[in-house]
C-alpha positions in Angstrom: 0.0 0.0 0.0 1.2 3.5 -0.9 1.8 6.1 1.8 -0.4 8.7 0.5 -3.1 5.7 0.5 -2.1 4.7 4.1 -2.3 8.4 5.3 -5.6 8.8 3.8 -7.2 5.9 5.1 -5.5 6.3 8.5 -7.3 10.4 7.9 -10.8 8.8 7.8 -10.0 5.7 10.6 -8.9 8.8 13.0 -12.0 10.7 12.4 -14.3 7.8 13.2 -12.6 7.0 16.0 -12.7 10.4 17.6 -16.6 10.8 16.7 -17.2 7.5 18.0 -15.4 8.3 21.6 -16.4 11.7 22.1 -19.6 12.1 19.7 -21.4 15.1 18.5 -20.5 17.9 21.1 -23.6 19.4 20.7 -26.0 16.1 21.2 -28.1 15.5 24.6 -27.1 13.4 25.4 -24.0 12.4 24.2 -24.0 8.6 22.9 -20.2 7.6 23.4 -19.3 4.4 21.1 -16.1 3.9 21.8 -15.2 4.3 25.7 -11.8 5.5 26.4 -10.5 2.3 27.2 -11.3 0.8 23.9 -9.7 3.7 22.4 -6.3 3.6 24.3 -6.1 -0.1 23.6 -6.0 1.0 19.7 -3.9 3.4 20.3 -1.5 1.2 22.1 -1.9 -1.2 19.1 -1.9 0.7 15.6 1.1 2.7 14.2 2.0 6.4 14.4 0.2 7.4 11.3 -3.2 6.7 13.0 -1.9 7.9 16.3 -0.7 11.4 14.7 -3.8 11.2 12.5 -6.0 11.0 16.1 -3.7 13.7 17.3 -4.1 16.1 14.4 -7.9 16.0 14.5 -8.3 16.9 17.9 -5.6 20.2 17.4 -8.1 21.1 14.6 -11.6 20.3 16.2 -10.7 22.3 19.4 -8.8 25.0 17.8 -10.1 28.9 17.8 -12.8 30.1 20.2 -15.4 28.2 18.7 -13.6 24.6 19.1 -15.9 22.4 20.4 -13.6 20.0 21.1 -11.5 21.9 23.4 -13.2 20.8 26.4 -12.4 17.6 25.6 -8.9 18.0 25.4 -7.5 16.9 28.7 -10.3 14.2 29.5 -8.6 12.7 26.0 -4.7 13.1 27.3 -5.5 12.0 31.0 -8.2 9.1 30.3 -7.5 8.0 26.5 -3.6 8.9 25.7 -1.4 5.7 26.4 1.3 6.5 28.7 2.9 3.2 27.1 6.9 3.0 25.9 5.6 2.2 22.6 3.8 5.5 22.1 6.0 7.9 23.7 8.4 8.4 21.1 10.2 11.9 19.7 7.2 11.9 16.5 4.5 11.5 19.3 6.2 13.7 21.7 6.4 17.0 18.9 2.7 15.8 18.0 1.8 16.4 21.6 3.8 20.1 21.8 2.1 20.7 18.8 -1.7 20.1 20.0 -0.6 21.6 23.2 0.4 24.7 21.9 -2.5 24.9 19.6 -4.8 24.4 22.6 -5.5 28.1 23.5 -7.1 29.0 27.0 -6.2 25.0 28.7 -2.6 25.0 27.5 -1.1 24.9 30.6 -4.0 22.1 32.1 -2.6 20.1 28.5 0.8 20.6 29.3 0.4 19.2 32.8 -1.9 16.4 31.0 1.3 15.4 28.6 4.1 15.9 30.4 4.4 12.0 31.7 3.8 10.9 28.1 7.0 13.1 26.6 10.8 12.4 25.7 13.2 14.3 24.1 12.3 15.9 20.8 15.2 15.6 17.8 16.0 18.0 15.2 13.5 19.6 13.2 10.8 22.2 14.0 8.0 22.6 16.0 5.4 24.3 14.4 3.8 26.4 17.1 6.9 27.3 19.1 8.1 29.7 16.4 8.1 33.0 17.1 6.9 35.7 14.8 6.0 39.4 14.2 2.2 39.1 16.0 3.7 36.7 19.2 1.9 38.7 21.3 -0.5 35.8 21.8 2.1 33.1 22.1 1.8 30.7 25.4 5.6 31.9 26.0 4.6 34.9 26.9 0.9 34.1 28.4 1.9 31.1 30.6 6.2 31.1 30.6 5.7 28.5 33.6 3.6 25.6 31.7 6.2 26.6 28.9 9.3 26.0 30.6 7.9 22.8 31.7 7.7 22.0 28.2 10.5 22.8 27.0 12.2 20.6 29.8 10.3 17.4 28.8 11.4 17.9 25.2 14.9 19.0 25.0 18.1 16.9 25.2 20.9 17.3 27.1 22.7 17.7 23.4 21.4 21.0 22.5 22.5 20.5 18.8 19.8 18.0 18.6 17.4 20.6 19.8 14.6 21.9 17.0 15.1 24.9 15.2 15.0 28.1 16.8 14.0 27.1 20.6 16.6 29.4 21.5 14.4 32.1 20.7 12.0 31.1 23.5 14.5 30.1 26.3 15.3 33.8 25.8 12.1 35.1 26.0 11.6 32.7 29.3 14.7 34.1 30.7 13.0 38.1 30.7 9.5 36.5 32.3 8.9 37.0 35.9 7.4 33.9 36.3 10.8 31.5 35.0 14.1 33.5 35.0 15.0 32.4 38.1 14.3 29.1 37.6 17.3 26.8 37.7 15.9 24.6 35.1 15.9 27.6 32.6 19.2 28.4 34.1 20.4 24.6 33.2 18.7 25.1 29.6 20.9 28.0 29.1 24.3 26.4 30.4 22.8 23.7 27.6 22.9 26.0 25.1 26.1 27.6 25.6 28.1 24.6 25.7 
């Protein structure tokens, strides 16, 4: 099977899945046809196309002030989300940041929701940690605390292997209130400079 073919079939296996465990948000009442046990158990089970599929949804159904699905965000990570070895990997781990970071108003409740199911992230970018012109929304800057956290789940001790441009952010963690004196920022930097 092709892995456009794989993707896309994974694409509609995802969004079945989520509908089945958490329904229509606005039906009364909710009919839940897949209970969260059944779901981690296929999570535990299927590959990380269907697990970043799963993943991807859930950023997109919850994201803006209208996401309905954002409520459901951290009863998914605390009941649904394996915690095994053979999920957390550095793919699942940047998936994770990523639906954390898109989550809005319950970052830091998501952060504190993933943080046991994270490793090191390698290489490579994470989408949502740049920082751009109009950052004047971004969860470095509205929650530096839940960030910092983060940031100390996902980055190696090697900070060559660290993604692009996180430097940015332990700098802008270093002028918050809330982290610079925080000897794990303090580590990050000693990290950094080495």
């Amino acid at each position: 099977m092709s892995p456009m073919r794989r993707r896309a079939e994974a694409n509609v296996i995802a969004r079945f899945l989520l509908i089945g465990w958490g329904d229509d948000p606005d039906a009364d009442p909710p009919e839940q046809l897949v209970s969260s046990v059944e779901l981690r158990q296929i999570l535990v089970e299927c590959d990380d196309d269907l697990r970043g599929q799963i993943l991807w949804h859930l950023e997109h159904w919850s994201e803006g002030l209208e996401g309905k699905w954002r409520p459901r965000l951290v009863p998914f990570l605390k009941d649904v989300w394996p915690n095994h070895r053979a999920v957390r990997t550095p793919d699942m781990s940047a998936r994770l940041v990523d639906l954390a970071l898109a989550s809005g108003d319950v970052f830091p409740q998501v952060v504190q929701a993933i943080l046991p199911r994270l490793v090191p992230v390698r290489d490579g970018m994470l989408r949502g940690f740049m920082l751009r012109s109009d950052a004047g929304n971004h969860p470095a800057l509205i929650y530096p605390a839940a960030v910092l956290d983060l940031l100390w789940a996902i980055l190696a001790e090697d900070a060559t292997l660290w993604p692009y441009k996180i430097e940015e952010l332990v700098d802008v963690l270093a002028n918050a209130p809330e982290t610079q004196g925080d000897p794990r920022l303090s580590e990050l930097r000693r990290r950094r400079a080495g």
